[in-house]
Backbone as CSV, one residue per row, in Angstrom:
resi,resn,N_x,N_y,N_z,CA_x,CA_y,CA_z,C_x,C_y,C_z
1,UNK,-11.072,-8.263,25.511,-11.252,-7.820,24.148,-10.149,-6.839,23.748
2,UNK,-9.636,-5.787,24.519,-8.646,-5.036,24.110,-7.791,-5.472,24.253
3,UNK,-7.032,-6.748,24.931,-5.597,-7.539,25.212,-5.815,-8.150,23.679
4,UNK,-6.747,-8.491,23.139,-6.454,-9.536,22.014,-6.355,-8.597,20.946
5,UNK,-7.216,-7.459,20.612,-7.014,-6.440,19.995,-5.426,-5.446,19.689
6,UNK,-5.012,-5.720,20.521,-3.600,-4.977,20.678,-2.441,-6.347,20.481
7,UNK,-2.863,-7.395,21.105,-2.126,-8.481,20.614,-1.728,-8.631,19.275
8,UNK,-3.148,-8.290,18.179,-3.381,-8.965,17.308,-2.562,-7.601,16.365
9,UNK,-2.766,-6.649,16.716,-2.537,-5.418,15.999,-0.695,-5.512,16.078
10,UNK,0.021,-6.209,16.986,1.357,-6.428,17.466,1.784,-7.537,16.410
11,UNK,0.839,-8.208,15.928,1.545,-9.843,15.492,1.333,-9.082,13.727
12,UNK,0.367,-7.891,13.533,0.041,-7.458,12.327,1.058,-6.613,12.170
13,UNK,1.587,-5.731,13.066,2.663,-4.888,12.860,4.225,-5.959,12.622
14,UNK,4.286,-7.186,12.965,5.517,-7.731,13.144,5.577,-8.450,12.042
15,UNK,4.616,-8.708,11.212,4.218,-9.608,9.673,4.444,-8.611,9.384
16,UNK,4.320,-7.128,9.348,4.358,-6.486,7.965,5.975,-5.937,7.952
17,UNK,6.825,-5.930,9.214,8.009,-5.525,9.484,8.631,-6.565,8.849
18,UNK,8.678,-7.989,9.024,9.264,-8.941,8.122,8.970,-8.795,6.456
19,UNK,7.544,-8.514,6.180,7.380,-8.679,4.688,8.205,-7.083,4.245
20,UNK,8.406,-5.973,4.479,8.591,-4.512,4.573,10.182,-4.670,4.638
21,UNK,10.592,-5.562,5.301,11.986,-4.685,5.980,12.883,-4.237,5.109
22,UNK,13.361,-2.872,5.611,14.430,-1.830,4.744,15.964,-2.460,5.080
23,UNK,16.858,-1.498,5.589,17.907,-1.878,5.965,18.026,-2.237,7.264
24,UNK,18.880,-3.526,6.992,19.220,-3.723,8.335,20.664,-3.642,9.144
25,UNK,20.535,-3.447,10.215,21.448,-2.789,10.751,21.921,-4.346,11.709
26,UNK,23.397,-4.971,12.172,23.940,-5.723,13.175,24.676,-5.281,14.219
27,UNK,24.158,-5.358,15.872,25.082,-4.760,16.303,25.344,-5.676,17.933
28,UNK,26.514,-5.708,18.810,27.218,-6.491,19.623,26.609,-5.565,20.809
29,UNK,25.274,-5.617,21.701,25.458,-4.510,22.861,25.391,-5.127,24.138
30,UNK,26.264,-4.848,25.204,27.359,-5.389,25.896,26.284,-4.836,27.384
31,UNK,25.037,-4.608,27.520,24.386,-4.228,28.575,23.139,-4.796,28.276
32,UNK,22.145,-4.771,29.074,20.511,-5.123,28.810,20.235,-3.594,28.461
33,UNK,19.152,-3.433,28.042,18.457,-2.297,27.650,17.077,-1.834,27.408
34,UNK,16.380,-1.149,27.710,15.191,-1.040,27.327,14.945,-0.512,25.997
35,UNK,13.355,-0.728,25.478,13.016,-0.632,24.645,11.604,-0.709,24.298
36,UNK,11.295,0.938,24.628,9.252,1.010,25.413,9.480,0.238,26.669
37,UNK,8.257,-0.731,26.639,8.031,-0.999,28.070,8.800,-2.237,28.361
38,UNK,9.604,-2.683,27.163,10.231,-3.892,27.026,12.119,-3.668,27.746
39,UNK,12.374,-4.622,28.280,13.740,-4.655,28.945,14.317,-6.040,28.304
40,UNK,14.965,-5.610,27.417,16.427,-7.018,26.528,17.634,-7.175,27.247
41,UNK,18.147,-8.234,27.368,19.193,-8.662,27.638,20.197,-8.286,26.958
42,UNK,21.595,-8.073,27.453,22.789,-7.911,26.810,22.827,-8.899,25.368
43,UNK,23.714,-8.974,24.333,23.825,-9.939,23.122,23.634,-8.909,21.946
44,UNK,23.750,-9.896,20.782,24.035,-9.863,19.695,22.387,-9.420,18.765
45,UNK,22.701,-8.207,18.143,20.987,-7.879,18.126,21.404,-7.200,16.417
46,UNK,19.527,-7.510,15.615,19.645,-6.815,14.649,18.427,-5.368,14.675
47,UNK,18.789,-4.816,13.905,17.479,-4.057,13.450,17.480,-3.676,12.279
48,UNK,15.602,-3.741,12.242,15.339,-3.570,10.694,14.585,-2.090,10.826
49,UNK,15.247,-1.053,10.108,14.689,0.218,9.892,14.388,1.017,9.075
50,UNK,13.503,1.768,9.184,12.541,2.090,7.932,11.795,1.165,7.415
51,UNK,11.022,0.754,7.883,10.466,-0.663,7.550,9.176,-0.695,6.797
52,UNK,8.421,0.657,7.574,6.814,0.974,6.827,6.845,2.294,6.887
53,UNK,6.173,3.020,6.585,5.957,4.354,6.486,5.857,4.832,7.602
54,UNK,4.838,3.825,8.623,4.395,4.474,9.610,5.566,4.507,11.093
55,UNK,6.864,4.435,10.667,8.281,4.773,11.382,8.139,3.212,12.339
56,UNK,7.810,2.293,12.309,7.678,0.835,12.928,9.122,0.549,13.012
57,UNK,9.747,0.483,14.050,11.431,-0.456,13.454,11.020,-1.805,14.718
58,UNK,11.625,-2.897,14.194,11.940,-4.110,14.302,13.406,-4.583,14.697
59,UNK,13.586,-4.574,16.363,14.652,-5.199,16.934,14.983,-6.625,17.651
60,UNK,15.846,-7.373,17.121,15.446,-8.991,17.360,16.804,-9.811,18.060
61,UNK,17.177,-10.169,18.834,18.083,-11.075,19.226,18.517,-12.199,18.308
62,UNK,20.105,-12.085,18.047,20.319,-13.304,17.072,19.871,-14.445,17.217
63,UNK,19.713,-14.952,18.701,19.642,-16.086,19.477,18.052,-15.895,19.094
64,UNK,17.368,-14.947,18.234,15.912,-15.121,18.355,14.966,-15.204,19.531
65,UNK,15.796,-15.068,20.571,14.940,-15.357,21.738,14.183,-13.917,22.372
66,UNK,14.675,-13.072,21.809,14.215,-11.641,22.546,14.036,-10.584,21.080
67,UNK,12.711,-9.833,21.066,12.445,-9.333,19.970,11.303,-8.047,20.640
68,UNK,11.298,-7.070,19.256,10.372,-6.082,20.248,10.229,-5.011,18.829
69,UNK,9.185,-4.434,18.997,8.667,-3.721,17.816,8.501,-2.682,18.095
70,UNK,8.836,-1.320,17.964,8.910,0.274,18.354,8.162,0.932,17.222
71,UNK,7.442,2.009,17.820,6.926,3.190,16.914,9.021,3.833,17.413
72,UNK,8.649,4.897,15.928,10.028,5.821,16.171,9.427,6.626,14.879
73,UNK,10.022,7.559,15.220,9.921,9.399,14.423,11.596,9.601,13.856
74,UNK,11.347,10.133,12.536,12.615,10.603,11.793,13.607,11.411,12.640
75,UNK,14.740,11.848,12.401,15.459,12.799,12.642,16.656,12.768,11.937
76,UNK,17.506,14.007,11.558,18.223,14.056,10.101,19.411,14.718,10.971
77,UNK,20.731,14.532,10.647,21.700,14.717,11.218,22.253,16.237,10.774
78,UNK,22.427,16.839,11.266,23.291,18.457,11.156,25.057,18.049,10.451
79,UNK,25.261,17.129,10.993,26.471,17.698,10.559,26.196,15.830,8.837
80,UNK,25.440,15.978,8.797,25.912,14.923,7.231,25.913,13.809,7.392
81,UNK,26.181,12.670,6.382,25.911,11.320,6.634,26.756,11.090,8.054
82,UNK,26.080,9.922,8.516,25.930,9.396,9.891,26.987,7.475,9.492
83,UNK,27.369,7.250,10.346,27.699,5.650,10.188,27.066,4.929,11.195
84,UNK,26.682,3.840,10.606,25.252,2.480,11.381,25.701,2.405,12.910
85,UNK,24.771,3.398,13.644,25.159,3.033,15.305,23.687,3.332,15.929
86,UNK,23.873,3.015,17.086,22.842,2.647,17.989,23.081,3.733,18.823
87,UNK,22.042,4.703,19.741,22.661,5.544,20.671,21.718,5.092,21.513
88,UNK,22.307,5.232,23.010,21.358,4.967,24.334,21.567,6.287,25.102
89,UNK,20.287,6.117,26.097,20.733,6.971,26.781,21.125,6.044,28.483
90,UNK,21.561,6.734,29.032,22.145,6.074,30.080,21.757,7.022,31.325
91,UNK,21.063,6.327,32.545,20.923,7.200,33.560,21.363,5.859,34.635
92,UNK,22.523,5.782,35.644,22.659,5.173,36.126,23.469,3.398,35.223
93,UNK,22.438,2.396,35.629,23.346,1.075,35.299,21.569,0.939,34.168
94,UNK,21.477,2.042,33.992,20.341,1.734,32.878,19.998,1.997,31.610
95,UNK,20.092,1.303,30.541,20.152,2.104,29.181,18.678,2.229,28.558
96,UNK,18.642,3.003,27.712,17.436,3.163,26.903,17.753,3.353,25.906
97,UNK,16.966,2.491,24.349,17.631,2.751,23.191,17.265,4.410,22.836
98,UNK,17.699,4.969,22.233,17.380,6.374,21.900,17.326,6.603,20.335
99,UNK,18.083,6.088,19.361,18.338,6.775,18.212,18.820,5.156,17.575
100,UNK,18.111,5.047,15.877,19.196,4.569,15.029,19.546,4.834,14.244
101,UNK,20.834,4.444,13.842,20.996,4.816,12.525,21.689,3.742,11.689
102,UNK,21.107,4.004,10.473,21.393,2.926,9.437,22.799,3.221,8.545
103,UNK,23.654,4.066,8.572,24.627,4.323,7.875,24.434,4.840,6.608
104,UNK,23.528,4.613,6.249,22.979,4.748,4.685,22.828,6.525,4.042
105,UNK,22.838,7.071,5.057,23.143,8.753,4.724,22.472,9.784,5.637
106,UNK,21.857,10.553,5.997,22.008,11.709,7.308,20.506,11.507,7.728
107,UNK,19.501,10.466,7.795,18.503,10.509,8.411,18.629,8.907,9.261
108,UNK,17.750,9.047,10.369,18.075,7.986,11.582,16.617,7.855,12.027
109,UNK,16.590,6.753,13.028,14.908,6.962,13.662,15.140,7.233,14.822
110,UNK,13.989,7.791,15.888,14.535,8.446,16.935,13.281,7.962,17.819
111,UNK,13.173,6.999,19.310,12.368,6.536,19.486,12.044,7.570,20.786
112,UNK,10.438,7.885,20.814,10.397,8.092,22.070,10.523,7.731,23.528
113,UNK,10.595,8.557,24.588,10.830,8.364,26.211,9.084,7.281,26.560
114,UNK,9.773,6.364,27.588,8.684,5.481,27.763,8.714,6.217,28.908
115,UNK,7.721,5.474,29.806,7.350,6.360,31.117,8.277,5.891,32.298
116,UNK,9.065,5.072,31.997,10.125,4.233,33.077,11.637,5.437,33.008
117,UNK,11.775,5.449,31.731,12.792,6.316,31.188,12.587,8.135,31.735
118,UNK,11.266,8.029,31.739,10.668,9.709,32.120,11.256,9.819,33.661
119,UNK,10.339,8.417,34.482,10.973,8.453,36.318,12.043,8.874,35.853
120,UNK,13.173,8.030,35.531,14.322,7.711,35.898,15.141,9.108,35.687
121,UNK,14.919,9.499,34.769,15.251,10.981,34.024,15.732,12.097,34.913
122,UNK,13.797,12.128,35.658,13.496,13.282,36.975,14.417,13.160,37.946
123,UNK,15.021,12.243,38.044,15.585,11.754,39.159,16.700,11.487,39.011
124,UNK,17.898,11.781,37.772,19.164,10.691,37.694,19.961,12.334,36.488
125,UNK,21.152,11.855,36.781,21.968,12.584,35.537,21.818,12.148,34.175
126,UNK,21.239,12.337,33.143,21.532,11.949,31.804,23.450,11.612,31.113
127,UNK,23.747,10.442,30.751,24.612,10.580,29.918,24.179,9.221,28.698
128,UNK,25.241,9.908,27.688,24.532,9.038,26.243,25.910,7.932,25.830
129,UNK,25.097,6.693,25.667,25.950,5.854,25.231,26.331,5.387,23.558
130,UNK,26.647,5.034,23.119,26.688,4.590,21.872,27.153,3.268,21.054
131,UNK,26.795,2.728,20.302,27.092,1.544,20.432,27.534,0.973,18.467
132,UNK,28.202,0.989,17.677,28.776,0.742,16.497,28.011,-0.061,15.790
133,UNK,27.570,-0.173,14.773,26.716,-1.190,14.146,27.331,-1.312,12.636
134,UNK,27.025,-2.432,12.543,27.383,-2.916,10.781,25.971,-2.999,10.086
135,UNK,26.445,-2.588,8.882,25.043,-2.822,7.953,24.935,-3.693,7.123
C-alpha cells in the first residue's frame, strides 16, 4: 500500500512538472551522477526548473531513457545574476548534483544531501564541479 502510494504521488508530481514547466535549462555532462537516491548515466540532459511552487525540478535524458524528479529549496546568489549551469559536488570518481541554475537572474535551486552523499562526505575530501548549461 505505501509502494503504490508513493508511486502514485511520483507519476502525480511528474504530470504536474510537464503541465507546470518553467525554464528549461540543456546541458552536455560528461560523468554519471547522482540525484537523491537515483544514479544517471553520463549524456545529454535537460532540466525543467521552477516548475511548481513546491521547489519540484524535473531532470530527463535526451535519449529519454533516464529521468528523475527532485524536491530542491531556493538559494539567491551574492554576487548577482548567475549564467545557466549545473554545480556538482564531487568526492572521489563521484558526483552529486548540488545546485541549478537557470541563467534567468540571481536565484537557483539548491538540492539537498541524500544519505549516500552524507557517507561519502564523512569520509572523502569535498571538491565542486561545474558544468555550463544553455537555456
Amino acid at each position: 500500500m505505501t509502494k503504490r502510494l508513493i508511486y502514485s504521488f511520483a507519476v502525480i508530481l511528474l504530470a504536474a512538472a510537464t503541465v507546470y514547466a518553467g525554464q528549461e535549462i540543456r546541458a552536455v555532462i560528461p560523468f554519471s551522477f547522482h540525484v537523491g537516491n537515483s544514479l544517471l548515466p553520463s549524456g545529454r540532459y535537460s532540466a525543467d526548473v521552477n516548475i511548481v511552487s513546491g521547489g519540484v525540478i524535473a531532470l530527463r535524458s535526451a535519449d529519454g531513457k533516464s529521468h528523475v524528479v527532485a524536491l530542491s529549496s531556493s538559494v539567491q546568489s551574492s554576487a548577482g545574476p548567475t549564467p545557466a549551469k549545473l554545480i556538482f559536488h564531487r568526492y572521489g570518481n563521484e558526483y552529486f548534483l548540488f545546485q541549478i541554475w537557470d541563467g534567468s537572474g540571481d536565484m537557483g535551486r539548491e538540492l539537498g544531501q541524500s544519505r549516500r552523499e552524507k557517507e561519502i562526505a564523512a569520509a572523502a575530501k569535498l571538491s565542486t564541479q561545474t558544468v555550463l548549461a544553455k537555456r
